[in-house]
C-alpha positions in Angstrom: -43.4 -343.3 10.2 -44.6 -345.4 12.4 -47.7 -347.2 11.9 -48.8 -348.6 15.3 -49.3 -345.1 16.1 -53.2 -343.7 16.0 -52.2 -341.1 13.1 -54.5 -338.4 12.4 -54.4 -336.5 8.9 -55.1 -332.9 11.0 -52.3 -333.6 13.4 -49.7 -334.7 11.3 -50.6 -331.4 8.8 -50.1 -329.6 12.3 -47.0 -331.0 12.6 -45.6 -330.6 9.5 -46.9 -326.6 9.2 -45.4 -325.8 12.9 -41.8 -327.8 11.0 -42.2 -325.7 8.4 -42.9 -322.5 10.3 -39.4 -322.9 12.1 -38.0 -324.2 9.0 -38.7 -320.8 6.9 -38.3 -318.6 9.6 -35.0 -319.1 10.0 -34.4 -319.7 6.5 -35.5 -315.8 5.7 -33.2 -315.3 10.0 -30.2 -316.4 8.0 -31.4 -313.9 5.1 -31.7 -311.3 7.1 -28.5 -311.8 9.1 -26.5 -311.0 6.1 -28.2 -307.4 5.9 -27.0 -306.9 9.9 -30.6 -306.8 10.8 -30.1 -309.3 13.0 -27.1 -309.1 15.1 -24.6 -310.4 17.4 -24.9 -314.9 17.5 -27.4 -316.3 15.6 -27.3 -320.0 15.9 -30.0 -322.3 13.7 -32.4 -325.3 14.4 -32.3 -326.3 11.1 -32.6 -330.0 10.7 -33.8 -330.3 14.2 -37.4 -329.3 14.4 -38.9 -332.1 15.0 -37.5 -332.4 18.3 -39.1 -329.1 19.2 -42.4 -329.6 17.6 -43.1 -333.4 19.1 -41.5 -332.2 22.5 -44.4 -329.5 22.5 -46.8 -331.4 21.0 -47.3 -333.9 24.3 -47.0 -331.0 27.1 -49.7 -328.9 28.9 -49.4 -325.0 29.1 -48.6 -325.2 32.5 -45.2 -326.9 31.8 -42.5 -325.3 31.6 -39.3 -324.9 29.6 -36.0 -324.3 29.7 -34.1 -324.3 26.6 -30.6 -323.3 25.0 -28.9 -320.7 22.9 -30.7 -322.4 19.9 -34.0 -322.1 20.7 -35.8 -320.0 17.9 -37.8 -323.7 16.9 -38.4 -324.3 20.7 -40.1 -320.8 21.1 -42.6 -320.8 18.0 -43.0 -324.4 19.0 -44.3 -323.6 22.2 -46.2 -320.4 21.2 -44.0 -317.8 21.2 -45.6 -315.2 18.2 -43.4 -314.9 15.6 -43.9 -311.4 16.0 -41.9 -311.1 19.3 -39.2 -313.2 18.3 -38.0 -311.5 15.5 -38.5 -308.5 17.2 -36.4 -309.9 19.9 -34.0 -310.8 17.5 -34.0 -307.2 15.9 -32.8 -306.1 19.7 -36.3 -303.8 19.8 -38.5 -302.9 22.9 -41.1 -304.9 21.1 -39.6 -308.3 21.5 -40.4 -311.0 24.1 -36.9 -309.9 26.2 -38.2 -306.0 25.3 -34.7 -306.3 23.3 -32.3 -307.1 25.5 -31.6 -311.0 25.6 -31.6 -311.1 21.5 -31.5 -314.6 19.8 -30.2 -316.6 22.3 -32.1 -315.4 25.5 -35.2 -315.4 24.9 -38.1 -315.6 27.2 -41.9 -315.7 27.4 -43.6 -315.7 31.2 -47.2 -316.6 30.2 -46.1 -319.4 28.1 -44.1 -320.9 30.9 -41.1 -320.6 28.7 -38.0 -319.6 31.2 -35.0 -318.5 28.4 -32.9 -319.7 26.5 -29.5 -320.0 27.9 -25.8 -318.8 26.1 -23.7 -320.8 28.5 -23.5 -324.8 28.0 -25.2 -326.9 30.0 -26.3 -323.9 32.0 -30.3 -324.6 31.9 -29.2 -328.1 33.2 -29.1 -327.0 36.9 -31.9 -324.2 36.6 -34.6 -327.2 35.3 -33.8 -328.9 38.4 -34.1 -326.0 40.6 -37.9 -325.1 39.0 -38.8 -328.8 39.0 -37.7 -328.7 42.8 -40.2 -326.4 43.4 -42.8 -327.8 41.4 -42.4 -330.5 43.7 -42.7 -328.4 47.4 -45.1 -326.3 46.1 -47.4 -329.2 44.9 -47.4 -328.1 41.5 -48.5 -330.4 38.6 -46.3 -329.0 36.3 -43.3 -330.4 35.0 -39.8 -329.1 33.8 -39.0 -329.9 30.3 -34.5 -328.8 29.5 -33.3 -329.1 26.3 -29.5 -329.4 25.8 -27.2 -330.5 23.6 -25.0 -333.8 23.7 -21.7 -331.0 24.1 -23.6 -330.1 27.8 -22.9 -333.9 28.5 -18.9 -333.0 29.1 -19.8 -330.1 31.9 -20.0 -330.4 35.1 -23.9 -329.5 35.4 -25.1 -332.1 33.8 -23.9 -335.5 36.1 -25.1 -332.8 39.0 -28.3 -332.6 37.4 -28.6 -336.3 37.0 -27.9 -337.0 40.4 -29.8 -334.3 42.1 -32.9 -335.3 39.9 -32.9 -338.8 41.0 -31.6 -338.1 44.4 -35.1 -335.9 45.2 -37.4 -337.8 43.0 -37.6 -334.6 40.6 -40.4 -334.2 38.2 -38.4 -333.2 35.1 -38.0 -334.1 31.6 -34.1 -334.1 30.2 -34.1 -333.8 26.7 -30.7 -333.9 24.7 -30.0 -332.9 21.1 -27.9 -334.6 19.9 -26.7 -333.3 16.5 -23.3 -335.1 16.8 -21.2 -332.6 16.9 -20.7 -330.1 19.9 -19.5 -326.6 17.8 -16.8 -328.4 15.9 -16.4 -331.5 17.6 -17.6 -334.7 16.9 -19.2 -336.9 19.8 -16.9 -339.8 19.6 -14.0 -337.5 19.7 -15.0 -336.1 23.6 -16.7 -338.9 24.7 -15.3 -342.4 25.4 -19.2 -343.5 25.8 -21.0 -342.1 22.8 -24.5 -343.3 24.3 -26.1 -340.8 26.1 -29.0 -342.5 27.5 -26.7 -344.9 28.9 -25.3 -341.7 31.3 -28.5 -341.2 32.3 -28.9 -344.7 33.1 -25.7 -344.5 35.3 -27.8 -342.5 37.7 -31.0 -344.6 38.3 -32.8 -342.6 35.5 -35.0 -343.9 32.8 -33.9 -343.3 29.5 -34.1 -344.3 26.0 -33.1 -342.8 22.9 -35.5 -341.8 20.0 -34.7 -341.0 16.3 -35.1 -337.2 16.5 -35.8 -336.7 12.9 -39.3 -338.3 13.0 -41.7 -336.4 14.5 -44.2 -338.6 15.5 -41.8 -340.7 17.2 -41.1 -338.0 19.7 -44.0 -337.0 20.2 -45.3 -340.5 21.2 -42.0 -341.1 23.2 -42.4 -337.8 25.0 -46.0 -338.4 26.2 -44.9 -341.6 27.7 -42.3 -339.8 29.4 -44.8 -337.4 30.7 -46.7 -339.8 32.0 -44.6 -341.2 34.1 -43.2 -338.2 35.4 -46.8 -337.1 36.0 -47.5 -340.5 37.7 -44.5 -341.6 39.6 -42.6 -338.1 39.9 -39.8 -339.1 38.9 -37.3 -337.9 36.4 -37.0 -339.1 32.8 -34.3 -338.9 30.0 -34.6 -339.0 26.3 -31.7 -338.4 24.2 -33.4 -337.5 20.6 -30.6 -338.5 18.1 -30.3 -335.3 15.2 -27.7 -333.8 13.0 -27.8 -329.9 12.3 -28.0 -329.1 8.3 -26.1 -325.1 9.7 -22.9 -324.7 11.2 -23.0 -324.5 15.1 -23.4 -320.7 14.5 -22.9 -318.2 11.5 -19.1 -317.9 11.8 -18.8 -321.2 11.7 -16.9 -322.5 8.6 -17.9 -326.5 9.0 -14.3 -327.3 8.3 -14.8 -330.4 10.3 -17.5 -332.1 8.5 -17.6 -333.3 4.6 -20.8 -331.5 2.3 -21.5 -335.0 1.3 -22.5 -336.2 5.0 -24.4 -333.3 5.4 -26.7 -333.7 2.1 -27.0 -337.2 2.8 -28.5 -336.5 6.2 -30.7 -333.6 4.6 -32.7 -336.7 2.5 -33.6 -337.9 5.4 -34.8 -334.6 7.2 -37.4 -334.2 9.6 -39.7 -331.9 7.0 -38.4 -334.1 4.4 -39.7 -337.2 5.7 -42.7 -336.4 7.3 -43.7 -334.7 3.7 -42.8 -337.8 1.8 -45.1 -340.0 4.2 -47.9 -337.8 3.8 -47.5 -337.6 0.1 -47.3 -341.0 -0.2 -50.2 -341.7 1.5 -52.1 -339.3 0.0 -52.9 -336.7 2.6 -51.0 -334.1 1.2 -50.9 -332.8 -2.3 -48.5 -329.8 -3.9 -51.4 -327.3 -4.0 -52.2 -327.9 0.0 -48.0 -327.7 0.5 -48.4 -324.1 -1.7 -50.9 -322.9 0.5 -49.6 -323.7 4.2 -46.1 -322.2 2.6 -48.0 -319.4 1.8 -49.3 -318.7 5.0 -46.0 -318.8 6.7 -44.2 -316.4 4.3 -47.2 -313.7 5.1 -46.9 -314.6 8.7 -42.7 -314.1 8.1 -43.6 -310.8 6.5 -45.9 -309.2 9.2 -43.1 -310.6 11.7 -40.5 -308.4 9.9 -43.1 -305.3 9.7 -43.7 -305.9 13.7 -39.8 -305.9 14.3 -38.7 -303.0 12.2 -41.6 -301.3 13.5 -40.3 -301.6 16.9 -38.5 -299.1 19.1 -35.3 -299.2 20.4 -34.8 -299.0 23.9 -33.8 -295.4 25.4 -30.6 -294.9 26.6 -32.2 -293.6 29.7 -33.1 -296.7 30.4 -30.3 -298.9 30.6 -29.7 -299.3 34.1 -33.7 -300.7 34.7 -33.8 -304.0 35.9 -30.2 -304.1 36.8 -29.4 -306.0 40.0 -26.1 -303.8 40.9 -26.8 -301.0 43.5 -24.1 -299.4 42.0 -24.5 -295.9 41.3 -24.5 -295.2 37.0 -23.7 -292.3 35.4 -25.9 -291.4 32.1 -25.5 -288.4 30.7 -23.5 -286.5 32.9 -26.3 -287.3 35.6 -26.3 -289.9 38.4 -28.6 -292.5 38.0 -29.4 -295.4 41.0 -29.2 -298.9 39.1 -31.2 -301.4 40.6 -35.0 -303.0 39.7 -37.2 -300.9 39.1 
């Protein structure tokens, strides 16, 4: 950890709980994956949550977020109910999308937390678009985008970099990278494996950060708040992470060896911030048993809520639909549209 950081006991147990709440959760996601509870994609933020959680940690509830197709950590992170998500997952009317985005879209209005995305690098040009008008309507919010380092190779992202600096945007770029886009390792589709330095290319502030420690990112993301908040400008932090799942659960991990991935694991964002604690005697394995404890009920009510839920009505399908065209359900003629 580092120690010329203020560290307080409560925060840090924060930390680690809202770690472990991701941590578990999709732990018993994975679980219940296998027993087709959970359909369609389902990709993990295991090994990355203190990204999420330190991100979070240094924002104000009027932010607001924009995240990608794995962003079940970024949600409970930000205050998303567990509840909701799962039942979001579960594809009921009860989730935070009412069912319909799933795991990789979803979406919470009052928290300020705008979706996760399924395309690559798609949230890049959407951030830039809500910080754009944060900044005509006067707004003291800022846009925080997560995105991973395989977003870096699209198109979107040097637009976004330009555009942000090019109107003096106030939004936060945050990439994880977990060094390997779906199969692919960085230095294999990158000739410059430094991120930060692309974001430097543009007139952008950026620094990288070791995105398994998170009190780190935390303190590196409330300086780059503040000078967003101060000089409205844009600001880049490339949180450097590794992924202990395959990219999703179809994914083999053919292209990496077991032993890199357990030798990462030892040095995991839950791991370490335990040790630390441990060590310096602010944590002891009867508090660990009881803030585990918690979670697993917490997991177990989110279950009840999900299965609980309803699925949506066939009669509804065309609400919320932007095509005027006409729809036929059940033999009658329905006008699709919003509603």
């Amino acid at each position: 950890m580092n120690d010329k950081l203020h560290l307080d006991k409560a925060h840090l147990l924060e930390q680690l709980k809202q770690m472990l709440r991701i941590r578990l959760f999709e732990e018993k996601c994975a679980e219940l994956y296998t027993q087709e509870k959970i359909r369609g994609f389902l990709h993990l933020y295991i090994g990355e949550e203190a990204i999420a959680v330190g991100v979070m940690a240094a924002l104000s509830p009027q932010d607001e977020i924009v995240a990608t197709y794995r962003e079940h950590g970024h949600a409970l992170a930000r205050g998303l109910s567990m509840k909701s998500v799962l039942a979001e997952m579960y594809g009921r009317t009860n989730g935070c999308s009412k069912g319909r985005g799933g795991s990789m879209h979803l979406f919470d209005k009052k928290q300020h937390f705008y979706g996760g995305n399924a395309i690559v690098g798609g949230g890049l040009p959407l951030a830039a678009g809500l910080a754009l008008a944060n900044k005509k309507l006067k707004k003291t919010a800022i846009t925080v985008c997560f995105f991973g380092e395989g977003a870096v190779a699209e198109g979107e992202f040097h637009e976004s970099m330009n555009l942000a600096v090019l109107w003096q945007l106030p939004v936060l770029f945050i990439c994880e990278n977990n060094r390997y886009a779906m199969g692919t390792a960085l230095a294999l589709s990158e000739s410059e494996i430094n991120i930060a330095k692309k974001a430097q290319s543009y007139g952008m502030t950026a620094v990288q950060v070791d995105g398994m420690n998170v009190v780190n990112v935390e303190a590196v993301t409330t300086k780059a708040v503040e000078h967003i908040r101060t000089h409205q400008q844009p600001y880049f932090l490339e949180c450097k992470s590794y992924r202990f799942r395959g990219h999703s659960s179809f994914d083999g991990q053919l292209y990496r060896d077991k032993e890199e991935v357990e030798q990462w694991k030892k040095h995991g964002p839950v791991m370490q911030l335990k040790r630390w604690l441990i060590q310096n005697h602010q944590l002891n394995e009867k508090d660990l048993n009881v803030i585990e404890s918690q979670i697993k009920q917490e997991i177990v009510e989110a279950i009840n809520f999900a299965e609980q839920g309803l699925w949506e009505p066939v009669a509804d399908l065309c609400k919320d639909v932007y095509s005027p065209s006409i729809q036929k359900i059940n033999g009658k003629a329905d006008q699709g549209g919003l509603a």
